[in-house]
N, C-alpha and C positions, 0 to 999 in steps of 0.2 A: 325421497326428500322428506316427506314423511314423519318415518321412523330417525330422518338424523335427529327432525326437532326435537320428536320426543327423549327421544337420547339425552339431547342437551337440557330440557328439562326433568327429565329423571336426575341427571349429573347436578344440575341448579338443584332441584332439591333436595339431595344428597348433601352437600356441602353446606346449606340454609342450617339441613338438620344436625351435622357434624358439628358446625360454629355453636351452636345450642346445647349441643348433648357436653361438650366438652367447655365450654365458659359454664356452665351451669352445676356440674360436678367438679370442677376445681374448686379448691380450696381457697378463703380470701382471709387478708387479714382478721376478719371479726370471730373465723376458726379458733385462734391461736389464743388460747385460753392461759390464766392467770398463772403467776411461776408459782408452783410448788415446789422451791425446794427453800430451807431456810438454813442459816446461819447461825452456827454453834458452835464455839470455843474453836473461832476463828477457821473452820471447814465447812465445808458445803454438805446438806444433807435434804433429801426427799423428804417430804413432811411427813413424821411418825416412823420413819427408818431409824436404827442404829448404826447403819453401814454408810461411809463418806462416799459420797454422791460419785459418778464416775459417767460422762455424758456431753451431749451435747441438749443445752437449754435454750430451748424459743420459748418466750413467754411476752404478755404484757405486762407491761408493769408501768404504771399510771398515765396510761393511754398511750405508749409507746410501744415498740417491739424491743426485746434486748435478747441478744444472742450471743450466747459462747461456751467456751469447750470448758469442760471441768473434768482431773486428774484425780482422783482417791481426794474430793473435796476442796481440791483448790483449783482458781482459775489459772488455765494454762491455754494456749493456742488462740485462734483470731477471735475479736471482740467487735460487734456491729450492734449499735444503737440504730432504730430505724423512728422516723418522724411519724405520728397519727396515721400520714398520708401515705406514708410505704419509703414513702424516700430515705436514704440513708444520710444519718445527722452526725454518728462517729464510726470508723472505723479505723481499728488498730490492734494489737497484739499484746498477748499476757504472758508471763512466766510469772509461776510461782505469785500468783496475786497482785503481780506489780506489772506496769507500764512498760513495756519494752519495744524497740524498732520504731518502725514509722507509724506515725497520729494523723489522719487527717480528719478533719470538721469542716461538714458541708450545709449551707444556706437551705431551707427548704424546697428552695428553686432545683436545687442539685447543684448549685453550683459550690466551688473550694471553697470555704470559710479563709481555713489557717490549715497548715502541715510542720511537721517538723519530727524529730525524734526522740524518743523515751532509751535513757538508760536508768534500771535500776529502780522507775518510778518516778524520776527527775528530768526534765527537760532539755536536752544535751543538743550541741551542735547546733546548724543554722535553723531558725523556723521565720517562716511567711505568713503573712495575712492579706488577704484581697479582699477590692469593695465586690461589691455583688454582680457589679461589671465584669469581674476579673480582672480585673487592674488589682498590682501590685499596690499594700495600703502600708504596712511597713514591715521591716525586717529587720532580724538581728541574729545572736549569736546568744545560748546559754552553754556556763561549764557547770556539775555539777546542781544544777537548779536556779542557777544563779545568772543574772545577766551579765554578760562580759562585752567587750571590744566594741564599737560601733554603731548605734542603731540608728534606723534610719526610718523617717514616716511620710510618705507620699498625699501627695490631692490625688483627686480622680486623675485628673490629667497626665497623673504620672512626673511631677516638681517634686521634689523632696522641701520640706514644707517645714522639716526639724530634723537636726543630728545630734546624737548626746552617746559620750562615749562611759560606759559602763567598768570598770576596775574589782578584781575577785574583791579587792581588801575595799571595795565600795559598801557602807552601812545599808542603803535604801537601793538593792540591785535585783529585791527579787518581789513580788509583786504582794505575798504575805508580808515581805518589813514595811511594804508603803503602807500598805494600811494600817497594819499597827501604830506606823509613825502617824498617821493622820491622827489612829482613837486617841492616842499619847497627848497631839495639840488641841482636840476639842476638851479634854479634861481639864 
């Protein structure tokens, strides 16, 4: 009976020491040091290379994580913005420097922001916004970057609270002409 206990405390201590030896040699965010790579006639490049960067970039960049894939200097493949705290704040997809597939933006809680789709760099198809509840906050539809058909904007409670229906040949449909249209009336 004995030697079970010390067993069991050789085994306790073992594992005491494992949890230590390995949280302590992993790597944490404050590792992940500044991006080197910079921006030059519209390519990606390591800093003091001649050769268009080709890689996959973790870096900080003002107090954030940003990560993604780069092709002979341009951004290509999954795109993760990560929060101070580690959390992730966007993830989504490149081609060729531009916006493509599915967007989602996350609250620093972890929880869904908004979702929706990128074609081309422009905001295509259905996209959602929820409160921090996750309740649905409104919805709608873009064609080309442009708001179209529908939208709809909820309370917490989930009432829809405002509907306004959106037209391609509509002037104020996409959220650059609203503002413009504002700077336009404060002048």
């Amino acid at each position: 009976m004995k030697i079970f206990k010390n067993e069991i405390g050789l085994l306790y201590s073992l594992i005491i020491f494992a949890q230590f030896f390995f949280l302590s040699c992993g790597k944490n965010d404050n590792d992940i040091p500044e991006s080197s790579l910079e921006l030059r006639d519209t390519l990606i490049y390591k800093r003091g290379s001649d050769i268009p960067f080709t890689g996959r970039e973790k870096a900080r960049v003002q107090n954030k994580i940003i990560e993604y894939d780069v092709v002979d200097g341009i951004k290509h493949g999954d795109f993760i913005l990560y929060y101070e705290a580690g959390n992730i704040e966007i993830k989504g997809q490149l081609d060729k420097n531009k916006n493509v597939g599915k967007w989602q933006y996350f609250y620093e809680s972890g929880q869904i922001e908004s979702e929706g789709n990128f074609v081309d760099n422009f905001p295509e198809g259905e996209w959602k916004w929820y409160y921090r509840s996750g309740d649905l906050r409104e919805q709608g539809s873009y064609k080309g970057g442009k708001r179209v058909g529908l939208w709809k904007r909820f309370d917490a409670n989930g009432n829809v609270i405002e509907e306004k229906e959106f037209f391609e040949s509509d002037s104020l449909n996409t959220e650059t002409d609203y503002l413009e249209k504002l700077k336009d009336n404060i002048k």
